[in-house]
MISEMI-100067 format. One record per residue: x, y, z of N, C-alpha, C in turn; residue in three letters. Coordinates in pm, 1 decimal. Example, Ala and Ser with C-alpha at 12.3 -4.5 7.8 and 13.67 -1.06 7.14 Angstrom:
REM MISEMI-100067
(node (1319.0,-569.0,780.0),(1230.0,-450.0,780.0),(1320.0,-330.0,780.0),'ALA');
(node (1285.0,-225.0,708.0),(1367.0,-106.0,714.0),(1290.0,3.0,787.0),'SER');
***
This chain:
REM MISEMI-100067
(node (9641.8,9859.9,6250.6),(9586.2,9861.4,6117.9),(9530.6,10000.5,6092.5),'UNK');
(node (9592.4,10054.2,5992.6),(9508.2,10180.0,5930.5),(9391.6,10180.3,5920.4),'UNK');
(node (9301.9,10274.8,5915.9),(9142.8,10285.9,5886.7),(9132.6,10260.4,5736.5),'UNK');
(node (9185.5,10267.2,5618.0),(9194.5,10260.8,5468.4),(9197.0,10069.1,5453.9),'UNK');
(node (9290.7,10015.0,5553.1),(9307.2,9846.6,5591.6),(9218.8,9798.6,5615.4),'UNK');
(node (9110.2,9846.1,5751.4),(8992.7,9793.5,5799.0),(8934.3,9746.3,5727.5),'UNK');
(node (8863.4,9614.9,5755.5),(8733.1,9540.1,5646.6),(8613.5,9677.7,5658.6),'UNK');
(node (8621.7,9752.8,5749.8),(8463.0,9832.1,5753.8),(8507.6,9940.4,5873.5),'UNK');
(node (8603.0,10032.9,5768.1),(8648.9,10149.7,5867.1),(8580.2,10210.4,5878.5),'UNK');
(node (8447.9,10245.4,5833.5),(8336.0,10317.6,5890.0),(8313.5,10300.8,5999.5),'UNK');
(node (8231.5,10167.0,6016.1),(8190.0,10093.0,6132.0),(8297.8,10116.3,6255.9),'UNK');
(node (8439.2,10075.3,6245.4),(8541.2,10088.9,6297.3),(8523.4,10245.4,6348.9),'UNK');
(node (8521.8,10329.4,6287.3),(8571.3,10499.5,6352.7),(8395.2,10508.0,6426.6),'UNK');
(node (8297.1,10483.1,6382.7),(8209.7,10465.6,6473.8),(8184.2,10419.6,6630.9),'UNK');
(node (8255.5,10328.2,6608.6),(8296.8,10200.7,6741.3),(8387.4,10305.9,6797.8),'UNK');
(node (8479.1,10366.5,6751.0),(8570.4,10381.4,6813.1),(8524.1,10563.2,6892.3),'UNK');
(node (8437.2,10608.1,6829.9),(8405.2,10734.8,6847.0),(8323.7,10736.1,7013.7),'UNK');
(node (8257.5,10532.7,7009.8),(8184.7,10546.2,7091.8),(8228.9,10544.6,7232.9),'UNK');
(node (8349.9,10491.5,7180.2),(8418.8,10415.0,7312.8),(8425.3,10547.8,7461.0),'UNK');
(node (8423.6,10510.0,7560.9),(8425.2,10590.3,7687.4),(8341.4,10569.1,7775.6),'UNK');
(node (8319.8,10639.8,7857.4),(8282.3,10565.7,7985.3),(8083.6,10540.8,7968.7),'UNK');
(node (8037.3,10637.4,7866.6),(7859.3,10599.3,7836.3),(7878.0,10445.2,7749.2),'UNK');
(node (7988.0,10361.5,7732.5),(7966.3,10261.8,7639.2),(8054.9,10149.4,7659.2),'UNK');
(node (7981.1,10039.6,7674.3),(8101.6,9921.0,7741.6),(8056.2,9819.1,7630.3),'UNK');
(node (8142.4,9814.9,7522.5),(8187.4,9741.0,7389.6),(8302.3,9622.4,7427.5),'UNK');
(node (8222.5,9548.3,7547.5),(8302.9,9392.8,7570.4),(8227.1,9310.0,7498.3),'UNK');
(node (8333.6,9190.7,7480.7),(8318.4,9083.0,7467.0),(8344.6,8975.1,7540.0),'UNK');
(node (8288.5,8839.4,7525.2),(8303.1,8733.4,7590.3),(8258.8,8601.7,7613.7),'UNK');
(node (8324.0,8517.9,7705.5),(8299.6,8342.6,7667.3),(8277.0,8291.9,7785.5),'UNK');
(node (8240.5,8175.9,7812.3),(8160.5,8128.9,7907.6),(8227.7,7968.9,7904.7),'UNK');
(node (8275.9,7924.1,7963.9),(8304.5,7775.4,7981.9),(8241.3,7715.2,8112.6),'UNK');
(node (8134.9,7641.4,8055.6),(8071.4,7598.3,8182.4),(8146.3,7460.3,8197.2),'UNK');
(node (8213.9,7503.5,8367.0),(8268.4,7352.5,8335.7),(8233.3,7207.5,8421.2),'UNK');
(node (8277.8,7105.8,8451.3),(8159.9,6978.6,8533.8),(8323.7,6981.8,8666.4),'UNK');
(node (8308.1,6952.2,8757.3),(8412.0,6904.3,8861.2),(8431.1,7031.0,8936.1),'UNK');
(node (8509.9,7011.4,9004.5),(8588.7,7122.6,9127.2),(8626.2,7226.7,9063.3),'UNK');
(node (8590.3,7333.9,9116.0),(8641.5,7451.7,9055.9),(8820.3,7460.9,9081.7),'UNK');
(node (8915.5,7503.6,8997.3),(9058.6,7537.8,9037.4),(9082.1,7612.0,9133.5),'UNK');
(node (9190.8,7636.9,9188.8),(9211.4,7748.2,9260.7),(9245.4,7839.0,9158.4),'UNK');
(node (9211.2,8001.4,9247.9),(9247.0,8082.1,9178.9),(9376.2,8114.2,9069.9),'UNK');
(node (9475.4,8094.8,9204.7),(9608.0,8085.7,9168.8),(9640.6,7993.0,9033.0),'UNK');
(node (9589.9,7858.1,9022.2),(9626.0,7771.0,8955.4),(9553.8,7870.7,8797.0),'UNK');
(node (9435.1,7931.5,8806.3),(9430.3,7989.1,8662.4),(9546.5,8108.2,8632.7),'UNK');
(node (9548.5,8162.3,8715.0),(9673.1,8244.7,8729.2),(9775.4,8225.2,8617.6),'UNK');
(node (9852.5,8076.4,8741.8),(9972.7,8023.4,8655.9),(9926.1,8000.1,8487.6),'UNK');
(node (9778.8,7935.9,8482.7),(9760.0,7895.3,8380.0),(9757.9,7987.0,8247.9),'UNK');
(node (9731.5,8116.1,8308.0),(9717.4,8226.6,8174.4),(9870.2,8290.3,8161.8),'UNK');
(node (9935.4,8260.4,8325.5),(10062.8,8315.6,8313.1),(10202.3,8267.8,8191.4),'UNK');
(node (10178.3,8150.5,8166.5),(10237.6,8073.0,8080.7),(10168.3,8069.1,7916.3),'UNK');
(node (10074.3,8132.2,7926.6),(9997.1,8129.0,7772.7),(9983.0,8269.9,7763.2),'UNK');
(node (10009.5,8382.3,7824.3),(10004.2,8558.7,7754.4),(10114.4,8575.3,7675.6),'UNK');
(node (10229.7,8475.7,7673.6),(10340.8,8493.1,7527.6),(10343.6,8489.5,7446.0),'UNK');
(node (10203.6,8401.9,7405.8),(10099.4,8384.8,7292.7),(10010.7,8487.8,7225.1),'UNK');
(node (9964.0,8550.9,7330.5),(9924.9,8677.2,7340.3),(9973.7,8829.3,7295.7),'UNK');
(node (10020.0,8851.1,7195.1),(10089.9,8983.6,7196.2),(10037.7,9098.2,7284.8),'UNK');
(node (9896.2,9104.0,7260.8),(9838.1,9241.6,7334.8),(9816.6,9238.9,7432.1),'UNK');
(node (9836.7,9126.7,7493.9),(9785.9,9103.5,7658.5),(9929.8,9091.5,7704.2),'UNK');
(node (10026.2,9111.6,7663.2),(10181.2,9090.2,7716.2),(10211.0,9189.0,7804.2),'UNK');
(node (10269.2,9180.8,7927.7),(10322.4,9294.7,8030.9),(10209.5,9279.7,8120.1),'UNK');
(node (10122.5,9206.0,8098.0),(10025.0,9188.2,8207.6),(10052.7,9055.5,8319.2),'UNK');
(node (10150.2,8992.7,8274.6),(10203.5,8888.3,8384.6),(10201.2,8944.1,8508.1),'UNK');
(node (10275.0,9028.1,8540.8),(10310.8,9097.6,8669.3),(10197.0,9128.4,8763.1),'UNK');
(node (10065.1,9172.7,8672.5),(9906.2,9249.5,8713.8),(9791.0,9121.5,8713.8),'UNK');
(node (9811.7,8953.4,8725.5),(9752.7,8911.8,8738.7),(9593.1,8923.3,8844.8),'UNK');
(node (9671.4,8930.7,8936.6),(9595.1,8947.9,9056.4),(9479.3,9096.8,9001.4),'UNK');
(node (9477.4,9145.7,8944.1),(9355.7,9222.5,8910.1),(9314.1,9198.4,8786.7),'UNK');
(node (9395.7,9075.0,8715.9),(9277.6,9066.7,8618.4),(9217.7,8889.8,8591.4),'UNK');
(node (9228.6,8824.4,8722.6),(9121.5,8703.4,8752.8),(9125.7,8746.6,8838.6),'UNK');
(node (9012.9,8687.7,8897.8),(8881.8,8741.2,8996.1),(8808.7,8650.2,8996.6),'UNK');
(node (8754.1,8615.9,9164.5),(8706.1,8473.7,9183.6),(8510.5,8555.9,9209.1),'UNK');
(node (8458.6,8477.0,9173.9),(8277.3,8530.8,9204.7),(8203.8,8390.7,9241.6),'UNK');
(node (8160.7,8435.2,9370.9),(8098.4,8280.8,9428.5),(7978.1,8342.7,9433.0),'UNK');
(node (7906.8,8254.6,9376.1),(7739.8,8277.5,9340.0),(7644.8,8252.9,9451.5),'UNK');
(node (7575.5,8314.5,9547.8),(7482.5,8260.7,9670.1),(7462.7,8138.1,9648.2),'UNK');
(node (7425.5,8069.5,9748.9),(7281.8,7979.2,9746.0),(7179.9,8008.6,9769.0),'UNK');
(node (7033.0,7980.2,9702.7),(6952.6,8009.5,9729.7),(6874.4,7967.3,9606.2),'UNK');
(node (6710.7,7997.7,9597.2),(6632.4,7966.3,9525.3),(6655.4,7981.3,9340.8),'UNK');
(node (6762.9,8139.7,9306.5),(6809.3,8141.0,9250.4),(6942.2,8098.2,9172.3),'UNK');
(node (6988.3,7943.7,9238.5),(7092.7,7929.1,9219.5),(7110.1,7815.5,9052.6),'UNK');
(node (7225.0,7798.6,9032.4),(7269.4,7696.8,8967.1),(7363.9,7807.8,8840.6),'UNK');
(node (7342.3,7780.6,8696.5),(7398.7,7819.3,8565.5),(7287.3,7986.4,8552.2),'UNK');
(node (7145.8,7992.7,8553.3),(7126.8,8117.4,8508.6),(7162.8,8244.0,8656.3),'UNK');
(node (7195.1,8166.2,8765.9),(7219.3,8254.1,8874.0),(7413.6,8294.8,8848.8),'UNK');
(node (7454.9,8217.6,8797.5),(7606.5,8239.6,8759.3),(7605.1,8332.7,8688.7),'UNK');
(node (7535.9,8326.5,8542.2),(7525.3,8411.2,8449.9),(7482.7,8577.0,8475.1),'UNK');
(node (7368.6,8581.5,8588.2),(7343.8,8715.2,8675.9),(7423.3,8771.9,8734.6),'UNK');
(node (7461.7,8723.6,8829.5),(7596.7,8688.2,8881.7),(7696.3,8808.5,8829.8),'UNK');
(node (7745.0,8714.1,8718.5),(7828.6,8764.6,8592.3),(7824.7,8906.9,8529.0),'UNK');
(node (7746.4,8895.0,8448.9),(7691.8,9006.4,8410.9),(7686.5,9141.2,8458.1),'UNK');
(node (7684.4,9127.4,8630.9),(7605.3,9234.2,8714.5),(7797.5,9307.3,8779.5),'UNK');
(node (7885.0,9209.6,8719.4),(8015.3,9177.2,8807.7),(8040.1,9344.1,8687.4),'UNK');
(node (8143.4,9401.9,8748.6),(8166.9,9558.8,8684.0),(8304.5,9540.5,8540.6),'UNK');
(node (8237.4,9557.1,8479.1),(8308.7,9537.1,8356.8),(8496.4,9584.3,8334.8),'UNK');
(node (8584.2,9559.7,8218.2),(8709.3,9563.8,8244.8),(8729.8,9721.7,8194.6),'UNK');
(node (8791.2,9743.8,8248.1),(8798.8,9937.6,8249.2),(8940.2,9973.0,8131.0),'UNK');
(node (8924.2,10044.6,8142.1),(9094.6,10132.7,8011.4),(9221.6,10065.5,8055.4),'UNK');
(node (9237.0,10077.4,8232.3),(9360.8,10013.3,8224.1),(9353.1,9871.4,8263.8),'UNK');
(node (9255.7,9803.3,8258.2),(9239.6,9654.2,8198.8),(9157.3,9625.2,8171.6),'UNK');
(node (9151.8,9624.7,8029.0),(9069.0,9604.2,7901.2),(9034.0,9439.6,7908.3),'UNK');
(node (9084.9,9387.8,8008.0),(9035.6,9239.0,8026.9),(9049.4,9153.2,8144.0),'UNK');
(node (8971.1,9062.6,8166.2),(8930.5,9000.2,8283.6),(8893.0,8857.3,8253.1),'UNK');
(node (8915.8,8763.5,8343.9),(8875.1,8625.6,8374.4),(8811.0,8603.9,8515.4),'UNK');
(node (8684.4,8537.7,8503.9),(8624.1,8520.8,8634.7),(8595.9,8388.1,8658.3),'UNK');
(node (8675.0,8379.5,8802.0),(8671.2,8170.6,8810.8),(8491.9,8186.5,8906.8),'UNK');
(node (8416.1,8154.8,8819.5),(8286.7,8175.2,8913.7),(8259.6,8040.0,8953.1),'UNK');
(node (8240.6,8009.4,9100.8),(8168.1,7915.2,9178.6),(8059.0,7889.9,9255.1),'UNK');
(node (8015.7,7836.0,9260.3),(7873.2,7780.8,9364.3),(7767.1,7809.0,9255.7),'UNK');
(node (7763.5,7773.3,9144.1),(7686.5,7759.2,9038.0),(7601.6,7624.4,9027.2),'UNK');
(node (7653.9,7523.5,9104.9),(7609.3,7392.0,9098.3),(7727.6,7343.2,9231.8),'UNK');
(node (7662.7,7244.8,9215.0),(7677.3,7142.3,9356.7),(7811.8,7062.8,9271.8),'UNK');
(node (7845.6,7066.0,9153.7),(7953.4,7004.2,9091.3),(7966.9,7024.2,8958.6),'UNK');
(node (8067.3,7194.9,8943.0),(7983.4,7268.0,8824.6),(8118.1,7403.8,8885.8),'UNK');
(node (8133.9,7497.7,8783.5),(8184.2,7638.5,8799.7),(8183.7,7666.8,8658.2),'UNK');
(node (8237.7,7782.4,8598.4),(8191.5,7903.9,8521.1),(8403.1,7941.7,8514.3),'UNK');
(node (8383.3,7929.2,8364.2),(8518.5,8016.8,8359.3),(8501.1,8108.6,8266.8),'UNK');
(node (8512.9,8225.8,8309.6),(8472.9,8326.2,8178.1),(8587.1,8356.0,8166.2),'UNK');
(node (8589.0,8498.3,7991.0),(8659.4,8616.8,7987.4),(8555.8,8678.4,7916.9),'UNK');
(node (8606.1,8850.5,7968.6),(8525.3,8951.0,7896.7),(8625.2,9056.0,7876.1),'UNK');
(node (8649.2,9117.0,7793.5),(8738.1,9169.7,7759.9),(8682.9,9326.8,7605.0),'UNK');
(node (8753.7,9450.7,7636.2),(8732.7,9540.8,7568.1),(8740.4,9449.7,7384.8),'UNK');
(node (8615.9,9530.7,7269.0),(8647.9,9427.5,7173.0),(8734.2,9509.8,7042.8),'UNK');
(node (8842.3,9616.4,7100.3),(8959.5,9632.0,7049.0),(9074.3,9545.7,7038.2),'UNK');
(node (9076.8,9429.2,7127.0),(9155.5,9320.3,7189.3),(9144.1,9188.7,7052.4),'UNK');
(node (9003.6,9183.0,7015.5),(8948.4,9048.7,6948.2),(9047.3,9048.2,6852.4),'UNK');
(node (9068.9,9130.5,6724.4),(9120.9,9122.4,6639.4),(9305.3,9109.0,6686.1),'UNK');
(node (9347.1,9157.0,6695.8),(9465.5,9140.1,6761.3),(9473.8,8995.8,6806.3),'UNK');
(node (9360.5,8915.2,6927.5),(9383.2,8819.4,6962.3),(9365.5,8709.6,6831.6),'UNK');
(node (9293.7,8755.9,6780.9),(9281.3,8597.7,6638.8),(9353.6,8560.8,6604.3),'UNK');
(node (9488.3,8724.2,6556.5),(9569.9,8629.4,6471.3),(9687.1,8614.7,6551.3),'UNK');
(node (9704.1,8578.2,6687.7),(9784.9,8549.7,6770.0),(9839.9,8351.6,6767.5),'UNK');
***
């Protein structure tokens, strides 16, 4: 989309001026979910069959393996949903040459895991109208 197209190409060439390594402009979702966490692999397959859907995330089939990523949360005094979320957060964000990531996070609960994505938010628009 042209900058003249943009709902708020200001804002847009701003964002975009900021982008580089002083500024990490992700986004992202959180599915807290109840039962056994999946195996890795099985989210794998699962995004592997739904990035066709995806225009901008396409050609990334092949590069799975670096962009889910499993994060098992300690046990300890700090544990359960806000220790996932720390966890999370603290995990190193998706870089230029992958602008996106899924994290199967476990040991959040005793019967319980965490499915995120966080992803650069040049991606969002592109993904909506997918």
């Amino acid at each position: 989309m042209a900058d003249d197209e943009a709902l708020y190409p200001a804002v847009d060439r701003a964002i975009g001026a900021m982008t580089g390594d002083a500024h990490y402009l992700h986004i992202g979702a959180a599915l807290e979910m109840d039962g056994p966490a999946p195996a890795r692999e099985e989210v794998r397959e699962h995004l592997r069959a739904r990035l066709p859907l995806l225009p901008p995330l396409t050609g990334c089939e092949d590069h799975l393996d670096a962009h889910v990523r499993e994060l098992a949360v300690p046990d300890g005094a700090a544990s359960g949903w806000p220790a996932a979320y720390d966890a999370l957060v603290n995990e190193v964000a998706p870089c230029a040459r992958r602008p996106w990531g899924v994290w199967l996070v476990t040991g959040a609960g005793a019967d319980g895991h965490l499915l995120c994505y966080r992803g650069h938010h040049a991606l969002a628009p592109s993904l909506g109208t997918a």
